[in-house]
C-alpha positions in Angstrom: 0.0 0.0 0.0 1.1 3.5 -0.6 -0.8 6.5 0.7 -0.6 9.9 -1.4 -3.4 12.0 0.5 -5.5 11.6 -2.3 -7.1 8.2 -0.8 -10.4 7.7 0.2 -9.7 6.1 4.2 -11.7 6.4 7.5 -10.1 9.3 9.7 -10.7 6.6 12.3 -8.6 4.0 11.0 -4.6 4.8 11.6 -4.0 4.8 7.8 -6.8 7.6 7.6 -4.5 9.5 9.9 -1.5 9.0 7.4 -3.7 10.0 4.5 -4.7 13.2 6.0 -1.1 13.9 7.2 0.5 13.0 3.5 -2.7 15.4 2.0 -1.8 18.3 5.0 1.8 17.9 3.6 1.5 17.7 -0.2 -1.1 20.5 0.2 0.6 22.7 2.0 -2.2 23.2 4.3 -0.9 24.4 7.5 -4.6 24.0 9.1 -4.8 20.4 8.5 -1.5 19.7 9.3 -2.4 21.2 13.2 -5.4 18.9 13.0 -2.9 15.8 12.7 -0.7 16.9 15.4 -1.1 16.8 19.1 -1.2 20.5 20.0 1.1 20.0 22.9 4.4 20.4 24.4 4.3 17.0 24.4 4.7 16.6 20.5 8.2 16.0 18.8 9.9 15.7 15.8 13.3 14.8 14.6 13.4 15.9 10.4 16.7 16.3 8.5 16.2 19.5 7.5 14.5 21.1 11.1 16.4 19.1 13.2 14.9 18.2 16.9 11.7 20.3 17.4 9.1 19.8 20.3 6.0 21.1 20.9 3.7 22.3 18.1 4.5 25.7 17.4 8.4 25.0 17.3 7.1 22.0 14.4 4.5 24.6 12.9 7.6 27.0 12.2 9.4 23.5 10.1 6.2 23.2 8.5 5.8 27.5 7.6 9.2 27.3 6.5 9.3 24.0 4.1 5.6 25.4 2.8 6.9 29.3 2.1 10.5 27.9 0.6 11.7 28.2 -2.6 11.6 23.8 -2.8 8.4 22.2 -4.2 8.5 18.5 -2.2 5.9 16.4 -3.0 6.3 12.8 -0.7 4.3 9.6 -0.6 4.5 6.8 2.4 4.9 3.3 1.5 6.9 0.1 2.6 5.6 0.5 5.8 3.9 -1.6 8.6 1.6 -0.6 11.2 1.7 -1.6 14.7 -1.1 -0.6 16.7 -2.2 -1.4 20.9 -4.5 0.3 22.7 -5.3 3.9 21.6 -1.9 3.8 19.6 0.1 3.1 16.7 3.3 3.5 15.2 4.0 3.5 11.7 7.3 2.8 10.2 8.2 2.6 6.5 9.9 5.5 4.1 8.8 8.4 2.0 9.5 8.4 -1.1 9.9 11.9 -2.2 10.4 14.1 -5.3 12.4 17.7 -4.2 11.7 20.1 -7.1 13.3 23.6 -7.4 14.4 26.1 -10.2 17.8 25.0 -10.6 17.5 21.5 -9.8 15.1 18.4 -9.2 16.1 15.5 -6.6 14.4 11.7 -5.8 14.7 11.0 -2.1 13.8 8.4 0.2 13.5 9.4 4.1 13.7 6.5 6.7 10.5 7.4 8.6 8.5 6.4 11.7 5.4 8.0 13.0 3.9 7.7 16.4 -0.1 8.4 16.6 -2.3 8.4 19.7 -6.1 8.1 19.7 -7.9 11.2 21.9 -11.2 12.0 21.5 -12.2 10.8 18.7 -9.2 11.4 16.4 -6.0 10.1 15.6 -3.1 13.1 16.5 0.4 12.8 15.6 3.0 12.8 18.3 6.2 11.9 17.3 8.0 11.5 14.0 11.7 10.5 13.1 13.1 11.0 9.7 16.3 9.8 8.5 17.8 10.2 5.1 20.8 7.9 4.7 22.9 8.4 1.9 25.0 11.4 2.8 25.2 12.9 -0.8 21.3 12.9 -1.4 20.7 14.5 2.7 23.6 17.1 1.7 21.7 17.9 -1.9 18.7 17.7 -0.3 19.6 20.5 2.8 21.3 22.5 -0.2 18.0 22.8 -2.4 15.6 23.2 0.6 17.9 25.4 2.4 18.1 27.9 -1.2 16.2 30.9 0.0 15.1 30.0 3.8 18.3 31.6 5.3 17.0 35.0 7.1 17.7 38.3 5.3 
């Protein structure tokens, strides 16, 4: 299975969650992408290009920045399992990921697990870890995204 954010799943079901993650992402939509997250200082997020950030207004800035950047990404989820117990799961698989600017156009893959809990009602993200493992694609990849997000 891959999941886009253009599939048709029940928000209640943990690959629902994913969808409407990868469709916040690809989207750019900053408003859904809250709506995935926990809201909380509890939330956390380890990304090649933001680094460590906890807490959902240090991950919204990741998110402002990569959605306001010069760097159209466009990412997919797939090769992945779920693992689910109680009112959690954990996802684990990679994102397959196409990193398009003016001057230059990179295929990616990012080592990638996500940790969902279940709170009233809905599914909200609370921890992700991505990892890109070939030094010469992360080093590309930080150089095309990072084009233009450097302060004045």
């Amino acid at each position: 299975m891959i999941i886009t954010g253009d599939e048709e799943i029940d928000p209640h079901q943990p690959e629902g969650a994913l969808n409407e993650y990868y469709r916040a992402f690809n989207g750019h939509d900053l408003a859904l992408m809250q709506r995935n997250w926990d809201a909380s200082d509890q939330a956390s997020m380890y990304h090649p290009l933001g680094g460590m950030r906890k807490g959902w207004e240090e991950i919204r800035e990741l998110y402002e920045q990569i959605f306001g950047g010069p760097a159209g990404v466009m990412v997919t989820f797939q090769d992945f399992t779920i693992q689910r117990f109680n009112n959690n799961f954990l996802a684990i698989g990679a994102e397959r990921g196409i990193l398009r600017t003016q001057a230059a156009t990179l295929e990616f893959r990012i080592r990638t697990s996500r940790w969902y809990n279940f709170r009233g009602g809905t599914w909200e993200q609370i921890h992700y870890h991505g990892s890109i493992e070939e030094p010469e694609v992360l080093a590309r990849y930080l150089s095309l995204v990072l084009i233009g997000m450097a302060p004045d």
